[in-house]
C-alpha positions, 0 to 999 in steps of 0.5 A: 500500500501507498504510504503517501495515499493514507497520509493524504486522508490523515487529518492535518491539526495546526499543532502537526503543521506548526511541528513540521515547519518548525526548525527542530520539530518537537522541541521548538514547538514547545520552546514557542509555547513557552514564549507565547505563555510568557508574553501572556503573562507579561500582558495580564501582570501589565493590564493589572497593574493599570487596574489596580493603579500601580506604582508605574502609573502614579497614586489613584487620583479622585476626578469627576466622571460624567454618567449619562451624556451631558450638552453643551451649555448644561450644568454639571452636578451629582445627577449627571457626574460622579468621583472615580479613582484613576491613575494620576499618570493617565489622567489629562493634566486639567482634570477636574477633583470636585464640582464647585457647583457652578460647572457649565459644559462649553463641550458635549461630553460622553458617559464615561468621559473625565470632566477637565477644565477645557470641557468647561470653558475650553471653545476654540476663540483663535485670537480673540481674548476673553473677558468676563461681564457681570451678569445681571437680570436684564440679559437673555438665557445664553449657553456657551457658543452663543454669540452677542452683541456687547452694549454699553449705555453712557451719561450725555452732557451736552453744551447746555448741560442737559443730561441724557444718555447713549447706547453705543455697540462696542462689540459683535457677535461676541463668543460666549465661552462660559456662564456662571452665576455672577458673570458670563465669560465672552471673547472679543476681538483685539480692537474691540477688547479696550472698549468693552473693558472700559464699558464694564468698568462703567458697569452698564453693560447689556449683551444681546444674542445674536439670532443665527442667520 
């Protein structure tokens, strides 16, 4: 009988074909068993290690994690966030540790996303600069990406003496980048940063949204 017949119907596993392509046969297949076990080993120990916040990726810091998706422009507090520990060498460098209670997002933010600083004022402005204005009744709902109208209400003397007042429009299409309690965050152009600073110093000020199209 044809030897190489039978072998033809022998059924070939992966363990004879790696044996038979090896260099040295049975003892190399096991020499790369061995390696594989190790990297395995190596792999597990590695992903433990971040588990558990070990001494290679620095003490488990506590940070604010959101727990259900979170819009632009919404507040954050113990609803929507909770504290978790992670390793601080994972962490971005302007994670939050705590929620002070005024927390606005200026981004969306995930389920599981760690809550940082950029998340909470963080639009992109390009050269613009940033100035805060007190808040006050009289200015309309406004969320961070909103654009307005910086308005400053002045006292008028004229030659005779009489008293009367001017509205001037000393910003447009201000960026609104955050919204606390006290104060709404804008950004403003070069030319436009000394007059509205000028105008919350006089403490008039009124910001009016500016209607998309």
């Amino acid at each position: 009988m044809d030897a190489s017949a039978d072998n033809v119907h022998q059924p070939l596993t992966w363990r004879g074909s790696l044996l038979g392509r090896l260099p040295g046969g049975r003892r190399s297949y096991w020499l790369v068993v061995a390696a594989a076990a190790a990297i395995t080993g190596l792999v597990v120990a590695a992903i433990a290690v971040m588990a558990g916040g070990g001494p290679s990726l620095g003490q488990l810091t506590p940070v604010v994690v959101a727990t259900e998706p979170i819009e632009a422009g919404q507040p954050l507090d113990e609803a929507n966030t909770e504290i978790r520990r992670y390793p601080a060498l994972v962490l971005p460098p302007d994670a939050l540790g705590a929620l002070t209670g005024d927390e606005v997002a200026s981004a969306a933010l995930h389920v599981g996303d760690v809550v940082t600083a950029t998340r909470l004022g963080g639009l992109t402005i390009g050269d613009r600069t940033e100035v805060a204005v007190p808040a006050h009744t009289a200015m309309p709902p406004l969320v961070p990406g909103d654009r307005v109208d910086v308005l400053v209400t002045l006292p008028i003397t004229d030659d005779r003496g009489a008293q009367s007042q001017a509205t001037l429009t000393v910003a447009t299409a201000a960026v609104v980048t955050n919204k606390a309690e006290h104060a709404v965050t804008i950004a403003v152009t070069g030319q436009e940063l000394l007059p509205v600073a000028s105008a919350v110093i006089q403490g008039s000020v009124t910001l009016a949204l500016v209607r998309p199209g």
